[in-house]
Backbone as a ProteinNet text record, in pm:
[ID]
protein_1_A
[PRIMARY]
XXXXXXXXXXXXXXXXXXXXXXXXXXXXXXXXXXXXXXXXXXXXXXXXXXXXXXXXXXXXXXXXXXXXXXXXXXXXXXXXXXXXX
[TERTIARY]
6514.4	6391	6291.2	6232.3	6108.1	5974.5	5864.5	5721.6	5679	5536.4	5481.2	5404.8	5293.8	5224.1	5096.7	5003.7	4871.1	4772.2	4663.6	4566.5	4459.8	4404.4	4378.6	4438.5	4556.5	4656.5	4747.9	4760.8	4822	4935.9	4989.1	5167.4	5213.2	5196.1	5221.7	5199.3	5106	5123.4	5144.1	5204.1	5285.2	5401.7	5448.1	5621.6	5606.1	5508.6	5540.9	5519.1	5432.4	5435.5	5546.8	5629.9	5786	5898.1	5882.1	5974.7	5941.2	5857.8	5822.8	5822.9	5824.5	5879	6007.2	6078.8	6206.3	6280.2	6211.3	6308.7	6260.8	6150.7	6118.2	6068	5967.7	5902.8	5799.8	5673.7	5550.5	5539.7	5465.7	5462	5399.7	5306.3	5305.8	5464.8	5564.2	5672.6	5771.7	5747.2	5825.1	5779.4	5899.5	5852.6	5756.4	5677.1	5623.5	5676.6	5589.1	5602.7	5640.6	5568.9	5551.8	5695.6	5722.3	5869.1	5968.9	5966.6	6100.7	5980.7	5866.6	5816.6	5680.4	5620.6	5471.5	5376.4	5312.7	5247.7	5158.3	5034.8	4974.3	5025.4	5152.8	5209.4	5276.7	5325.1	5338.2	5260.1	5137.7	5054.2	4977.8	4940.9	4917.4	5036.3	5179.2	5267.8	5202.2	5132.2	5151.6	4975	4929.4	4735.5	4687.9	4596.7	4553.9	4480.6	4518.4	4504	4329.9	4312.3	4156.5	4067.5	4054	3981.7	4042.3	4193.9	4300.7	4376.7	4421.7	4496.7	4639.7	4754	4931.7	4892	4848.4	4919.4	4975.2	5059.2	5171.5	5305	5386.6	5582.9	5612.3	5739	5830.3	5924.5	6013	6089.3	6125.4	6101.3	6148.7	6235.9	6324	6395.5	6412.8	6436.7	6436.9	6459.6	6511.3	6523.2	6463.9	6403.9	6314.6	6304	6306.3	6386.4	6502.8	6531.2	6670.5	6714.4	6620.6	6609.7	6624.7	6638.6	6625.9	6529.8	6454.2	6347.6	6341.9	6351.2	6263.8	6171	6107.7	5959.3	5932.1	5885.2	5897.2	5787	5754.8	5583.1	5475.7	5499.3	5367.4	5334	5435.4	5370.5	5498.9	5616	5679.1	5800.4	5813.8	5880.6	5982.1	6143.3	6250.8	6299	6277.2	6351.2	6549.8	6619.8	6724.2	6814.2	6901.8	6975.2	6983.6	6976.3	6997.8	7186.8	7228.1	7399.9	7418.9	7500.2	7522.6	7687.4	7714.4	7801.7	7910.3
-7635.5	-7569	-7671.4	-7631.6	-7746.2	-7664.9	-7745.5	-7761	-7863.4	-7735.4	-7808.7	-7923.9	-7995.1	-8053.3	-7981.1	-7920.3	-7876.4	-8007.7	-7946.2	-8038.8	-8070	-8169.5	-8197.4	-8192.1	-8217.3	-8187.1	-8335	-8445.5	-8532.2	-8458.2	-8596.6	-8604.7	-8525.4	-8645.4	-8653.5	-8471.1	-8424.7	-8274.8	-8194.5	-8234.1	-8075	-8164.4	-8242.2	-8291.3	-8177.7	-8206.5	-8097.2	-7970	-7942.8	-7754.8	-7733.2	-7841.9	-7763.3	-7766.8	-7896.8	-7874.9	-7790.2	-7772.8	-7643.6	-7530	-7486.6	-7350.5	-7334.9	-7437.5	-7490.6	-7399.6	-7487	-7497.5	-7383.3	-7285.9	-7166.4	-7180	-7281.7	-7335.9	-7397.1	-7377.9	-7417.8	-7554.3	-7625.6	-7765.4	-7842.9	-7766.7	-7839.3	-7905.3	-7810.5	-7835.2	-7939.3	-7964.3	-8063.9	-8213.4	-8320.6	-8432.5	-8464.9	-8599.9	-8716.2	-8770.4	-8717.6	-8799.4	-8930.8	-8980	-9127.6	-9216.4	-9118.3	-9141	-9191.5	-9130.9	-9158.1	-9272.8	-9240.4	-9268.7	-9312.5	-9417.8	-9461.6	-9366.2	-9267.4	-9192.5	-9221.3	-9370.6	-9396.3	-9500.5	-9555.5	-9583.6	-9511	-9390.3	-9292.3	-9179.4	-9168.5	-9139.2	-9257.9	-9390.4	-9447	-9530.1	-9411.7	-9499.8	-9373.3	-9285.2	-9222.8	-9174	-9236.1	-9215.6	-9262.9	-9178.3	-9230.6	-9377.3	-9450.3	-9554.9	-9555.5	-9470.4	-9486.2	-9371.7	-9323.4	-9212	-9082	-9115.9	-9002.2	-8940.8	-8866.5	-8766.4	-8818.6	-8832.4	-8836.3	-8946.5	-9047.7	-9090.3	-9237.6	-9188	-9281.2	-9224.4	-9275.7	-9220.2	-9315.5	-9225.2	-9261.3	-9158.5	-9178.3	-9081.3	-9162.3	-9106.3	-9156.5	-9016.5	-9106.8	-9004.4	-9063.1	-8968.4	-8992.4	-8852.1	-8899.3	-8775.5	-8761.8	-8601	-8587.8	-8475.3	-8489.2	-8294.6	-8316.1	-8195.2	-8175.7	-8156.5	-8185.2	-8177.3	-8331.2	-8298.8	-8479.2	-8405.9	-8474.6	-8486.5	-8583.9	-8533.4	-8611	-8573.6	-8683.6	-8642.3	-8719.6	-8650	-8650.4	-8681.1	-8797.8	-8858.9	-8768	-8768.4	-8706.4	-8598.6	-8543.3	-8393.2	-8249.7	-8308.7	-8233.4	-8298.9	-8210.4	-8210.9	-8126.6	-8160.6	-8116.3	-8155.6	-8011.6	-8001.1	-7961.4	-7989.7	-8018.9	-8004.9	-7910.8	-7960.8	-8097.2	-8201	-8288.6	-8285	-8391.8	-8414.9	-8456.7	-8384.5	-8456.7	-8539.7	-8647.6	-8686.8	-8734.1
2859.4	2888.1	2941.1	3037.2	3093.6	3050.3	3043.5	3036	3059.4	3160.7	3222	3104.1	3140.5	3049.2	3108.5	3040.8	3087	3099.2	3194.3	3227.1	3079.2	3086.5	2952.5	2819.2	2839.3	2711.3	2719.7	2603.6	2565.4	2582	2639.8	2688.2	2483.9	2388.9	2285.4	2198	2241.9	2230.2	2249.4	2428.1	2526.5	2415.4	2404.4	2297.2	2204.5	2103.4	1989.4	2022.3	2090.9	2130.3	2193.2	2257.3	2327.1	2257.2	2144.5	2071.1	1952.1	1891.5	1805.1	1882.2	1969.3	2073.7	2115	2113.3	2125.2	2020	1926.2	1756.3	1706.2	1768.5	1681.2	1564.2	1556.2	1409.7	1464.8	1351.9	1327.4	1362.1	1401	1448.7	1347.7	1240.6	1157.3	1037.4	1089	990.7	1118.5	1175	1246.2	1186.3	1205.5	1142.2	1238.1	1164.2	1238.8	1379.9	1454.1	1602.1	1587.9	1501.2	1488.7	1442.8	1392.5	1293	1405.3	1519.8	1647.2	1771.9	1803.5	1877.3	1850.9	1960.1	1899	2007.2	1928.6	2025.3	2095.3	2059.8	2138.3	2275.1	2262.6	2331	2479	2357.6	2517.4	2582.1	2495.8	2600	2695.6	2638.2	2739.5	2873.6	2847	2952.4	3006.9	3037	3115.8	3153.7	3153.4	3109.7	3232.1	3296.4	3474.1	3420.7	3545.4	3537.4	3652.2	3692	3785.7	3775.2	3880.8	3930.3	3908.8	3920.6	3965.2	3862.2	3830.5	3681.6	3758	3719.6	3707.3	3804.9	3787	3875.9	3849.4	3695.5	3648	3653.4	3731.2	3745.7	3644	3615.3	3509.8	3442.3	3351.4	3288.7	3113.1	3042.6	2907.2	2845.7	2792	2688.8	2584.6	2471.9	2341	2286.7	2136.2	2063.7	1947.7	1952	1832.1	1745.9	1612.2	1576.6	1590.1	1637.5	1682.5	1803	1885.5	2030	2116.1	2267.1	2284.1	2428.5	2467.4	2535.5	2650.6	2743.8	2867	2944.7	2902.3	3005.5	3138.1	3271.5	3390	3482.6	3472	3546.5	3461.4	3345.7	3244.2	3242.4	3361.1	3388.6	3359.5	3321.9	3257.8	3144.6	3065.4	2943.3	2915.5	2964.5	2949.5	2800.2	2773.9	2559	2596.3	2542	2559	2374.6	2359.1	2127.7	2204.1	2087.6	2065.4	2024.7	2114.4	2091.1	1953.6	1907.6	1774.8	1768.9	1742.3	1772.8	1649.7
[MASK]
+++++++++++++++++++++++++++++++++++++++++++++++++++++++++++++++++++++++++++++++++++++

């Protein structure tokens, strides 16, 4: 499933609203962001650097929940089950 990231909305909170929409559960019952990832870290990999909104590229993945996640120049968020191996 992709999402978008809305305008004025932390990278770090389109994550949990897609994976709590994902997983069909409250986002307060999802673990700690913090627990897999440093959130002020990845919102500032992806935080305008001037004048201009997106205009940081990149792709990170990681897994969080039970989902694994990549996110797509800050502006979208592919939720994905997490492989269990």
């Amino acid at each position: 499933m992709e999402y978008s990231v809305a305008e004025n909305t932390s990278v770090t909170v389109a994550v949990v609203e897609a994976v709590s929409d994902r997983e069909d559960t409250d986002p307060t019952s999802l673990p700690p962001l913090a627990s897999v990832i440093d959130p002020e870290a990845l919102d500032a990999l992806f935080a305008a650097t001037g004048e201009t909104t997106g205009d940081r590229r990149g792709t990170v993945s990681f897994d969080y929940s039970e989902s694994h996640l990549t996110i797509v120049d800050g502006q979208t968020v592919v939720v994905e089950p997490q492989l269990k191996l």
